[in-house]
C-alpha positions in Angstrom: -33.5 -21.4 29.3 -35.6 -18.4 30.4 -33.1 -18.1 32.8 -30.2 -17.8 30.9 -32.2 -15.1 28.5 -32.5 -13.1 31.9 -28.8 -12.9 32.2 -28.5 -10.3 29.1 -30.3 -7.5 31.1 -28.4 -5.9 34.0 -28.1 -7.0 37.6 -30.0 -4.4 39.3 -32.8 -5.4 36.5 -33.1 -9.6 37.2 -33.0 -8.1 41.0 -36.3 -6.1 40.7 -37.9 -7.4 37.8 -36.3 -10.9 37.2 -39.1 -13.3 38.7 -42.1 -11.3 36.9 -40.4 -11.1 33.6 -39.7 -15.1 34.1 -43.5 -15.3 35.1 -45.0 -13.6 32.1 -42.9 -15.6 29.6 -44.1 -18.5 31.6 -47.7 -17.5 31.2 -47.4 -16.1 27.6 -45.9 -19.6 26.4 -46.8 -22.5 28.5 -45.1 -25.7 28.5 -42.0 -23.8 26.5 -38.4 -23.3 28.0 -37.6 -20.9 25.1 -39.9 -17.7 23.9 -40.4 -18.0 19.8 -37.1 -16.3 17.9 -39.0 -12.9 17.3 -39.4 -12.8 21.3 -36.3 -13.9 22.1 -34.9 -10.9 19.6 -37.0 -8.5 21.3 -35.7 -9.7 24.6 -32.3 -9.3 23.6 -32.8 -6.3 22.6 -34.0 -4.7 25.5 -31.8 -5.9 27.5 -28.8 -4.4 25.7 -30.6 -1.4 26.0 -30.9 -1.4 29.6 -27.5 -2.2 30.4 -26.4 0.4 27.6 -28.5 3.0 30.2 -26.9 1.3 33.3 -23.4 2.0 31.6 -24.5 5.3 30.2 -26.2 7.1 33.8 -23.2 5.7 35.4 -20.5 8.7 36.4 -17.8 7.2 37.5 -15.8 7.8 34.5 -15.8 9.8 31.5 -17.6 8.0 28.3 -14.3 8.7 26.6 -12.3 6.2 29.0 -14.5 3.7 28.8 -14.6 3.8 25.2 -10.8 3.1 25.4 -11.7 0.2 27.8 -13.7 -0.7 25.6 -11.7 -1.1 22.5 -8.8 -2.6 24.4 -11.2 -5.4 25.5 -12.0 -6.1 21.5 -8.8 -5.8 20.6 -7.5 -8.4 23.0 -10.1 -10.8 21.9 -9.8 -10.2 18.8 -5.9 -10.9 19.1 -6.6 -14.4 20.8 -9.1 -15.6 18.0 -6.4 -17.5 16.1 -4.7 -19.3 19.2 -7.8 -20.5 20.9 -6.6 -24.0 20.1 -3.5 -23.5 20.4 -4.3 -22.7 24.2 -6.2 -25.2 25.0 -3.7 -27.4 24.3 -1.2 -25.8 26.0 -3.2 -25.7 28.9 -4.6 -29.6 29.5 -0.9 -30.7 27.7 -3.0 -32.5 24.9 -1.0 -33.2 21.4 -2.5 -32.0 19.0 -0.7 -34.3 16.5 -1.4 -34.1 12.8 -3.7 -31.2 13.9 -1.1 -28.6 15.3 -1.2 -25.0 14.1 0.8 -23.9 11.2 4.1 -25.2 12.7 6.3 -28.3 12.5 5.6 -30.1 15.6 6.8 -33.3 17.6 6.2 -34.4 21.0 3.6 -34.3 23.7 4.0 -30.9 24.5 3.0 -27.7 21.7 6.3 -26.1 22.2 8.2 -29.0 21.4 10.4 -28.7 18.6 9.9 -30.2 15.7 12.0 -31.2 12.0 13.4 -27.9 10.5 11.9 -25.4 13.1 12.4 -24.0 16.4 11.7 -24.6 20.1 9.0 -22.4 21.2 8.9 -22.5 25.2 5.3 -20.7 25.2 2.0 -20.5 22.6 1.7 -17.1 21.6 -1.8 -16.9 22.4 -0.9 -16.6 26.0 0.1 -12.8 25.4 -3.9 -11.4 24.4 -5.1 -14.0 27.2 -2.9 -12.6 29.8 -4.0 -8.8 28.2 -7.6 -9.6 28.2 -8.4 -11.0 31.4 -6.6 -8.4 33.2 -8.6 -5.8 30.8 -11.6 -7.4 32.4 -10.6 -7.0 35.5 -9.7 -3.3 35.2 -5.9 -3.9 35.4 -4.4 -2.5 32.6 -1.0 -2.6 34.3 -0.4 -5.8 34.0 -2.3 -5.7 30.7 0.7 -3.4 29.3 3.4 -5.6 29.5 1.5 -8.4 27.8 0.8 -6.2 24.8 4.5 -4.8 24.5 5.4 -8.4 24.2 2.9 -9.1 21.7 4.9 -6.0 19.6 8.2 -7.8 20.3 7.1 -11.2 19.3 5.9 -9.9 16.0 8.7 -7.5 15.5 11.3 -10.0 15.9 9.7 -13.1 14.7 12.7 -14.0 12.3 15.0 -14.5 15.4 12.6 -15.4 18.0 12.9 -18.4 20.0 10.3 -17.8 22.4 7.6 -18.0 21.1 8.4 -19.7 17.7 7.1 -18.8 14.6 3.9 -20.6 14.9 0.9 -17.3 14.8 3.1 -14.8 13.6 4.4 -15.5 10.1 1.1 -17.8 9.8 -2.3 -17.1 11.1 -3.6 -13.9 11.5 -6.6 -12.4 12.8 -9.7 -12.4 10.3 -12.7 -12.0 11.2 -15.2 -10.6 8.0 -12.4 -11.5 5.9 -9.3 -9.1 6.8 -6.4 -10.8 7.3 -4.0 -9.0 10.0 -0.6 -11.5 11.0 0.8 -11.1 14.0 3.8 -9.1 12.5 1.9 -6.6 11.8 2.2 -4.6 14.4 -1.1 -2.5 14.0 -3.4 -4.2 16.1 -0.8 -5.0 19.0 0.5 -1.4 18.7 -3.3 0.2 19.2 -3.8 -2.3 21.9 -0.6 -1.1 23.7 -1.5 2.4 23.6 -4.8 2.0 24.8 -3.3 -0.1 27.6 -1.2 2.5 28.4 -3.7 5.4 28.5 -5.9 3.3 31.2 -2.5 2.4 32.9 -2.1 6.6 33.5 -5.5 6.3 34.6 -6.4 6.1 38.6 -7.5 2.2 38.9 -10.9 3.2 40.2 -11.8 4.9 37.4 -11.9 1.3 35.5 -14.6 -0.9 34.8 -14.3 -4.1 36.2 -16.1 -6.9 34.7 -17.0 -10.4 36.2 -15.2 -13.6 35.3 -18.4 -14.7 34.2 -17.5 -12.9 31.0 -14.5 -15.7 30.3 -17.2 -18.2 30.2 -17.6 -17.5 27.0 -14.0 -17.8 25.9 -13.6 -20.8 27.8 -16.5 -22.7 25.6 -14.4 -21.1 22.4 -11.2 -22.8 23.9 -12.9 -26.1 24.2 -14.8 -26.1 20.9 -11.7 -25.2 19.0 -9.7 -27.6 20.9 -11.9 -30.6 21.3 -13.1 -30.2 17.4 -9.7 -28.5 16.2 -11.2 -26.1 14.7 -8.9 -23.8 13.2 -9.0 -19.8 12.4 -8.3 -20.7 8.6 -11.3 -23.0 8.4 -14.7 -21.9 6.6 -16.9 -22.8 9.5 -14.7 -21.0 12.0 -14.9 -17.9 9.6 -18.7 -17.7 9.2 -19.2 -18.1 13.7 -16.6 -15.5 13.6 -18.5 -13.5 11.5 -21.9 -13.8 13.2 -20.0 -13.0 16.2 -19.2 -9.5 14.9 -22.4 -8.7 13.4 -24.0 -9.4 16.0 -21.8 -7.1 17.7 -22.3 -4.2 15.5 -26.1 -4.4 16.2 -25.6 -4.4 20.1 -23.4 -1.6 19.6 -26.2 0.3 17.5 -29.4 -0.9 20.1 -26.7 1.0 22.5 -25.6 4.1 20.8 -29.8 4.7 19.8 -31.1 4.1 23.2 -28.3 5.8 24.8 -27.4 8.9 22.1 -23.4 7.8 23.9 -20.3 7.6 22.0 -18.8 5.3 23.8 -19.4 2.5 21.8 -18.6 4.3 18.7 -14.8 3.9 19.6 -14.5 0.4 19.3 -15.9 0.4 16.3 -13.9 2.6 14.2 -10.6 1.4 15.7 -11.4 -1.7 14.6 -12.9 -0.6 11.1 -9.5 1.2 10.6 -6.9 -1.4 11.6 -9.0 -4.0 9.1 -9.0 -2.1 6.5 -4.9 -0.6 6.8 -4.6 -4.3 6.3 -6.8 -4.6 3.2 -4.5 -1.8 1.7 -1.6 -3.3 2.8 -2.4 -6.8 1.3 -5.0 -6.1 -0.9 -5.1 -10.0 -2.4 -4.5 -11.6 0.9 -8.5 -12.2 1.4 -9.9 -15.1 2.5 -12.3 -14.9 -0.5 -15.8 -15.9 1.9 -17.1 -12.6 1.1 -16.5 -10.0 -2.4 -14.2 -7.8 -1.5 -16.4 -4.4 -1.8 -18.7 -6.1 1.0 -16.2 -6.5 3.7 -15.5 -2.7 3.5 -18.8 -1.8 3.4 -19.3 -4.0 6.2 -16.4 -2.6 8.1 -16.6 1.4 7.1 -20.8 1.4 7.4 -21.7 1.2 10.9 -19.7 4.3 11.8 -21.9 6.6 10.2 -24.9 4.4 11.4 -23.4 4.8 15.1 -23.0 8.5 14.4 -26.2 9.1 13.3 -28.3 7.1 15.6 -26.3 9.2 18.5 -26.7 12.3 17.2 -31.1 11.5 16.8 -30.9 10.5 20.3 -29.5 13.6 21.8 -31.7 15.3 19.5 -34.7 13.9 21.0 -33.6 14.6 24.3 -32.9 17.9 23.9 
């Protein structure tokens, strides 16, 4: 378990430093394959900050890019966090049965049709699966199409048969409490144009991540498959939302060790698109948390991200 703590710091870091970080922990707590919680914090958190410096001191690109990258990368995650069992069943052909996602359904397959609706050929959560592993791997061309789809499906779900109505009149993407649909075309739309402005970009300028970084949505895709687990669902709501707190810290640890931007830009993009939704549908809350703490929760760490860059460069000056 060590081991698998090791894997937050950088590459270059487990290289040099890996086996005498392993043997401390070893010698600090004998006979224990996991540091106490308060270590394991501390651990964490220095090894965000090291691959926040890895990221900063790299010149490759300006912090401004991979900002963008950045926030397309959320987006696109953020975008699949409804369909993740709808996928997995997709994929491995499983029915899904009384268990099926906001859509009549009938037959072995999910785009099946079933009483009163329409045939829908492919899940919808195929589009920000398609956009977010070729985000990862620093294509944003083939990224671009995906998202203009995702626009089109949303636009035209009255008359689409493509992709049904299943996700787009339904389930929307929620996360601390926000409820965006799939017809609303905010997120898709922010997610195209940032596709398209890495698109204009040379490739090499890109980032590009492991697939070791779809482990993690794999494991999602499973538990929401295997336990149909649902977006709607309280318990899926409150992973969700340690998920994204979580976040915001990492992206603070960054921005303070750092005094960088970057992560600054995913941030408010996603703090703005929530809350145009709150506006929009002001009593279309999930109701987990009061209403004035999901927009402090969403508008609050942009100050905290500005302010903890701005001390950083001031120290360094």
């Amino acid at each position: 378990m060590n081991r698998l703590l090791l894997q937050v710091y950088p590459e270059p870091y487990r290289s040099r430093q890996g086996e005498e970080l392993l043997a401390c922990l070893a010698e600090a707590y004998p006979g224990r394959s996991w540091p106490p919680p308060r270590e394991v914090v501390a651990l964490a958190r220095a090894g965000v900050q090291a691959r926040a410096r890895a990221v900063a001191d790299d010149t490759a690109r300006p912090w401004w890019l991979d900002g963008i990258h950045l926030t397309a990368l959320v987006l696109a995650a953020l975008a699949l966090v409804p369909y993740l069992q709808d996928v997995w069943h997709w994929a491995l052909h499983i029915d899904p049965g009384r268990h099926a996602i906001a859509f009549p359904f009938s037959g072995w397959y999910p785009w099946a049709q079933g009483p009163g609706g329409r045939t829908r050929l492919l899940p919808y959560g195929l589009l920000p699966l398609l956009c977010l592993i070729a985000l990862l791997r620093g294509k944003p061309w083939i990224a671009l199409p995906a998202a203009v789809a995702m626009i089109y499906a949303g636009a035209t779900f009255n008359s689409n048969t493509l992709f049904g109505d299943e996700g787009v009149a339904g389930l929307g993407y929620y996360g601390l409490g926000a409820p965006i649909t799939a017809r609303d075309l905010v997120l898709s739309g922010v997610l195209c144009a940032a596709c398209a402005v890495l698109a204009a970009c040379r490739p090499d300028r890109l980032r590009r991540h492991s697939y070791r970084w779809l482990v993690p949505v794999v494991l999602a895709m499973f538990v929401a498959g295997g336990l149909h687990v649902i977006s709607v669902s309280p318990a899926f709501q409150r992973g969700l939302f340690v998920i994204e707190v979580a976040a915001l810290l990492a992206a603070w640890v960054a921005t303070a060790a750092t005094g960088d931007y970057r992560w600054l830009i995913p941030v408010g993009v996603v703090a703005f698109i929530r809350t145009q939704a709150i506006v929009v549908q002001p009593n279309g809350f999930m109701q987990s948390l009061p209403d004035l703490i999901v927009l402090l929760l969403l508008i609050a760490p942009l100050p905290a991200l500005a302010i903890a860059a701005q001390r950083r460069q001031s120290r360094g000056a």
